[in-house]
N, C-alpha and C positions, 0 to 999 in steps of 0.2 A: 590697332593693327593686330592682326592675328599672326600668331607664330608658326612659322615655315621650319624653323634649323632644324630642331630634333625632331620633325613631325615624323618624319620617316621613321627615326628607329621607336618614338613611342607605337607607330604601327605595326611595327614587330613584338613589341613587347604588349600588345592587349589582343587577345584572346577571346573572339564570340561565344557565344553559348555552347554552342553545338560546336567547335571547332572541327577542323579535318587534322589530326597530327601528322607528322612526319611517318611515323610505323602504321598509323593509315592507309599513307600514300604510297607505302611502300608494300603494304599487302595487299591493296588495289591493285599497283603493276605485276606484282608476283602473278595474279591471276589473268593477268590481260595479256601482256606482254609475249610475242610471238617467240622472241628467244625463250625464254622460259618453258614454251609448251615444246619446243625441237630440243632441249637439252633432257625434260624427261622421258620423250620417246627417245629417245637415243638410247637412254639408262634400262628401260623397259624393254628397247631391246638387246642391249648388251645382255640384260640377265636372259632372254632369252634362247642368245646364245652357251649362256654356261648353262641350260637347261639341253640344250640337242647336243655339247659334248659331252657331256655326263652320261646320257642316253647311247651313246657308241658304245660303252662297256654293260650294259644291260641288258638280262637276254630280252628277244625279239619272237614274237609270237603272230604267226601268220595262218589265216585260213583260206583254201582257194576252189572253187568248183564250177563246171561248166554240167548244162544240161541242155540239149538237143532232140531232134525227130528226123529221121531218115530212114534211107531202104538200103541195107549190107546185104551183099550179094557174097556169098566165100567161091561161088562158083562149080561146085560141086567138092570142096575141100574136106576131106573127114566125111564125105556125104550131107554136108549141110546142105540145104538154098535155100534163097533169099527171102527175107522178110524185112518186114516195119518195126523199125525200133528206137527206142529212143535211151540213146547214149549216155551214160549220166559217169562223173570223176567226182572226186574232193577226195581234199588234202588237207591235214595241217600239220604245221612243225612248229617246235620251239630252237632255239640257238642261242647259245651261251658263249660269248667269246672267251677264251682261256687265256689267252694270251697274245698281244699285241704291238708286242717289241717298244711298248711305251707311247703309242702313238695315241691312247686315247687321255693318259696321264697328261702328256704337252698339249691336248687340243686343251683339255681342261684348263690347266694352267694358264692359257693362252683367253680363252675364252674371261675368266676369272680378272684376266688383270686388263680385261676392254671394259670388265663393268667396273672397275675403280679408276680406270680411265675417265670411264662415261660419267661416274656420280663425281669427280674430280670437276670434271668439266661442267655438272651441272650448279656444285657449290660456289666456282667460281664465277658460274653467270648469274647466279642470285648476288653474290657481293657483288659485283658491276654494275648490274641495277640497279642495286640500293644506291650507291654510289652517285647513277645517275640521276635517281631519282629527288637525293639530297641536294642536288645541283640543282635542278631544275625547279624544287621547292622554296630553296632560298632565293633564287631568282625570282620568280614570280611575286613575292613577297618584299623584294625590295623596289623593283622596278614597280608595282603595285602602288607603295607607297610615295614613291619616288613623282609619280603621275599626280597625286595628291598635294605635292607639296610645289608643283612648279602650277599646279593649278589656282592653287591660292596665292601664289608671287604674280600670277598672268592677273588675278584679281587685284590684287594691290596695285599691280605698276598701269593697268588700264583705268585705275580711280584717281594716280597721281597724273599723268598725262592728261586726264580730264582735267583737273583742276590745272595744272598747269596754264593746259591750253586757254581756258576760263582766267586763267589771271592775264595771260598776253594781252586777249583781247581788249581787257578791261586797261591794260597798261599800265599794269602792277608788278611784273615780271617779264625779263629780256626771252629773246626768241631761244637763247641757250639754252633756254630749263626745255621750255619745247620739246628743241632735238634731241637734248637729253634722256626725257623721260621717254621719248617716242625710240629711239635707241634701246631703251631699258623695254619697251612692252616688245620690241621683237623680237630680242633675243628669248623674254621669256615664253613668246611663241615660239618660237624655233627648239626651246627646251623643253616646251610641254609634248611639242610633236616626236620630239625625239624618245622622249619616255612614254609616249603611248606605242611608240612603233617598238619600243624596246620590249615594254610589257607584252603585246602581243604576239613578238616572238617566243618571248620566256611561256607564255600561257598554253601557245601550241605546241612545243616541245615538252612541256607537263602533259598537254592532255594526249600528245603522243603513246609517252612512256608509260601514263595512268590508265588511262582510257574515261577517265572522267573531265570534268569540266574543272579548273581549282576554283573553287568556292570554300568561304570559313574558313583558310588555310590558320590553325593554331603557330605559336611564334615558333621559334627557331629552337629545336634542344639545342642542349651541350652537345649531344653525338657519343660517338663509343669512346672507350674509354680507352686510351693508350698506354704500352706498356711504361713502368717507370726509367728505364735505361734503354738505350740503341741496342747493347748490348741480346738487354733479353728479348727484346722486338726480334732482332737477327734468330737467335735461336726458336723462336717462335715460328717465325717464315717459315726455318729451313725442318720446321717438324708439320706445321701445317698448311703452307703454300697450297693452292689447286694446282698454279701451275707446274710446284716440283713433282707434288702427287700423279699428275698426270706424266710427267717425263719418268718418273720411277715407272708408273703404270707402263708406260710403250717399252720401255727395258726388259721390263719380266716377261713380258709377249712378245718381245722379238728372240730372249731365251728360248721360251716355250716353244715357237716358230722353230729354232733351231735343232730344238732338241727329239722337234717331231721330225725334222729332215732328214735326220740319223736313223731314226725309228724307220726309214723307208727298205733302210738296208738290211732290216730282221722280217725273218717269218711270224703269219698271224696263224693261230692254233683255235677251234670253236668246237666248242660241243653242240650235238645235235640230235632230237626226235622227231622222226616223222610217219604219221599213219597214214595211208588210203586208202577208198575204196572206188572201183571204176565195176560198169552193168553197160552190157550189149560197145565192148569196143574195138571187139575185133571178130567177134563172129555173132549172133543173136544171141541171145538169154547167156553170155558171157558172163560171169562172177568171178573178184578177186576185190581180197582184202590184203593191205600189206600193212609191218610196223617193222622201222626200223631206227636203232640207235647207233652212234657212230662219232666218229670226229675228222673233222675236216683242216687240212694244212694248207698256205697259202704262199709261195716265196718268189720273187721275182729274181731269178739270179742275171739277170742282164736288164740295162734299162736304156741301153744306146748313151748314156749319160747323163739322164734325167734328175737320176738322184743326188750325182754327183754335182750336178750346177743347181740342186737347188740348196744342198748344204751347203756353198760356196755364197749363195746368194744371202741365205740366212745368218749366214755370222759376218757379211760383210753389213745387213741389218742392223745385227747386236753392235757392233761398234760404232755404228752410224748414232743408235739408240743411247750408247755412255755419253758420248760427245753432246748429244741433244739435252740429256740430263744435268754434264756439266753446264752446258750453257745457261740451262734456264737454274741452277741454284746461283751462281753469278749474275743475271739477271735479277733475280730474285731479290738478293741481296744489297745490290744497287739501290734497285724501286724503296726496300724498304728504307736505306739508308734517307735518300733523296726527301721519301715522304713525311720521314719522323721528324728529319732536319724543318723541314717544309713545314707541319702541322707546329711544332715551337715557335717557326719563322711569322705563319696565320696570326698564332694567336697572340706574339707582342705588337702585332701588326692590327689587329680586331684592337687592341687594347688601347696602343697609342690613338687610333684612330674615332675611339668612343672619346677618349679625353679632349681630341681636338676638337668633337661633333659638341661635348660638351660645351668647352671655353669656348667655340663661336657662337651657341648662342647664350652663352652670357655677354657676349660682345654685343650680339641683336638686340637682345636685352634692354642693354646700356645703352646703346644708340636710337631703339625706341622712347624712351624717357627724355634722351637729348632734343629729339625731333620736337616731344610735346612740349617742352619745355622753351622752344624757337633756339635752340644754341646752334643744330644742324640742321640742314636741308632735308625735307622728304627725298630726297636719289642717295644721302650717304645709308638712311634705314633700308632701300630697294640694295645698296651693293652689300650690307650685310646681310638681310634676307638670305640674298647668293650665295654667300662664303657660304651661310651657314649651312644652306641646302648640299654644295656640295660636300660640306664634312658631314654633313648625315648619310649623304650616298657614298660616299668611302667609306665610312663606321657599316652600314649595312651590310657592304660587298665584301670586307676584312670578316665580316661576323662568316657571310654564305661560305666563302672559302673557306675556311677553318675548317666549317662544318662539313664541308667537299673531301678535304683532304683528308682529316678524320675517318670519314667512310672509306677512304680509297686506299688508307693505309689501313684499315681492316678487313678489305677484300683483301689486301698482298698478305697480310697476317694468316689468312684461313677464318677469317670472323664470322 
């Protein structure tokens, strides 16, 4: 008899040539994967946002000209008439704003903390991924082997039902062993099918998240590596979380938000130069050159209550924005609790679960040798086959978890 128990997790533990690792699979999704490509344009354009508030306090340099053909007619004005001419202006100025009552300071600041928002948001959907993608690695790889091993029980238990049925006949054995054995092959059809439909779910959701196909998938890492205390995990979250990072990030931009509101209620101050020269624009052969320097004021002293309901809006924002902050460091701290707890919980769970993948097939084992030896029947080697199948597919799915949680508690870390 060929051995089914630990077939599974031997298939995890041997490694083809060429394997596919896990930080394979996970640099294939990095570049596939559609969230990943909206999380960097987002970042790309956050910073291009702190690019055009920066640009508010920078002078501005502009040049402008029109040129034409026509007939001016002054009508006998000064003695002139009429002739063909062709009208020409240009212009250019430069402008320096002097002062802004702070309103390009808070765009800045505002703009500034949507791209640590953004790259917040991008960090955390790269640990997501990974996260997913460590799910959907060990899945394939168990359910993979899993296919494997009810394949080779669906071979066994349709050679014993053969012989079986060959002994009925012959009138060497009761019709028992029969519906026995015939009981034993459909169930292991029923388990073969179930772990092909299993694996080819786990396969589509890999080649979802990957965009590859899983082939040579190498075995299972350890994964990352957790802190040694709850303790400094917590403090960890609460320094490098995405999601706190991103709730600080919307705090300091609904600040900035605020603080530009206020800014509505001051005057804007600019310096300014400009030259021109304008030919035939108001009588023919017309000439003027102008240069002039200067500064320009700006102040809205009524706004019907414009400004007033939007500072009103803006710090009913900011407090909206602590609150959201609180939440998600509580949150945070939860998640991390939950998962550190969780990831110890895996992996005495991975551990008991290898020892019981082991001890059943040392049972298989022993029960193989009974069989040869005529002490037990060929159906009690088919029900240990089983056992031992299913504790190798527990020992697999305790190993993928681990490995799951692992990742997920280093996305809530900032990993």
């Amino acid at each position: 008899m060929r051995r089914t128990g630990l077939a599974l997790l031997a298939a995890l533990l041997a490694a083809p040539a060429s394997a596919i690792t896990l930080d394979d699979a996970i640099a294939l999704a990095l570049a596939h994967d559609p969230s990943i490509a909206v999380a960097d344009a987002a970042r790309d354009a956050a910073g291009g946002r702190v690019t055009q508030a920066r640009a508010a306090g920078l002078p501005s340099v502009g040049v402008r000209g029109s040129v034409g053909y026509g007939r001016l007619d002054p009508q006998g004005f000064f003695g002139l008439g009429g002739a063909n001419v062709t009208p020409f202006s240009a212009q250019a100025s430069i402008e320096q704003p002097i002062f802004t009552g702070g309103r390009v300071a808070a765009a800045t600041a505002g703009a500034r903390a949507g791209l640590s928002a953004a790259e917040a948001g991008r960090s955390g959907a790269r640990a997501e991924l990974a996260a997913n993608v460590a799910a959907a690695y060990g899945h394939v790889l168990a359910t993979t082997a899993m296919v494997g091993s009810w394949r080779r029980l669906l071979d066994q238990t349709s050679e014993i039902a053969r012989q079986a049925q060959a002994r009925f006949k012959a009138g060497e054995a009761p019709s028992t062993d029969v519906a026995q054995a015939s009981a034993r092959l459909a169930e292991a059809r029923g388990g073969l099918a179930a772990a092909q439909g299993a694996v080819s779910a786990a396969r589509a959701r890999y080649r979802s998240l990957v965009g590859a196909e899983p082939v040579d998938l190498a075995p299972l890492p350890p994964g990352p590596a957790a802190p040694a205390t709850l303790d400094e995990a917590i403090t960890l979250a609460a320094r490098n979380s995405p999601a706190i990072a991103g709730a600080e990030a919307a705090l300091q931009a609904a600040r900035a938000a605020a603080r530009g509101a206020s800014a509505d209620r001051l005057p804007t101050v600019g310096a300014f130069a400009e030259a021109g020269r304008v030919r035939d624009q108001f009588f023919p052969d017309y000439r003027a050159n102008a240069a002039t320097v200067g500064v320009r004021a700006a102040w809205q002293l009524y706004s019907g209550g414009r400004v007033a309901g939007r500072i009103t809006e803006t710090d009913a924002d900011t407090r909206a924005a602590e609150a959201r902050l609180r939440a998600a460091r509580a949150q945070v701290e939860e998640q991390v609790i939950t998962l550190f707890e969780g990831l110890r919980t895996a992996g005495l769970v991975a551990a008991a679960a290898a020892e019981q993948a082991s001890a059943s097939e040392q049972a298989r084992a022993s029960v193989a040798h009974e069989v040869r030896v005529g002490l037990k029947p060929q159906l009690a080697l088919l029900d240990a086959e089983r056992e031992a199948i299913a504790a190798a597919a527990r020992a697999a799915a305790a190993s993928a978890e681990r490995l799951t949680t692992a990742y997920r508690l280093a996305a809530a870390l900032g990993g």
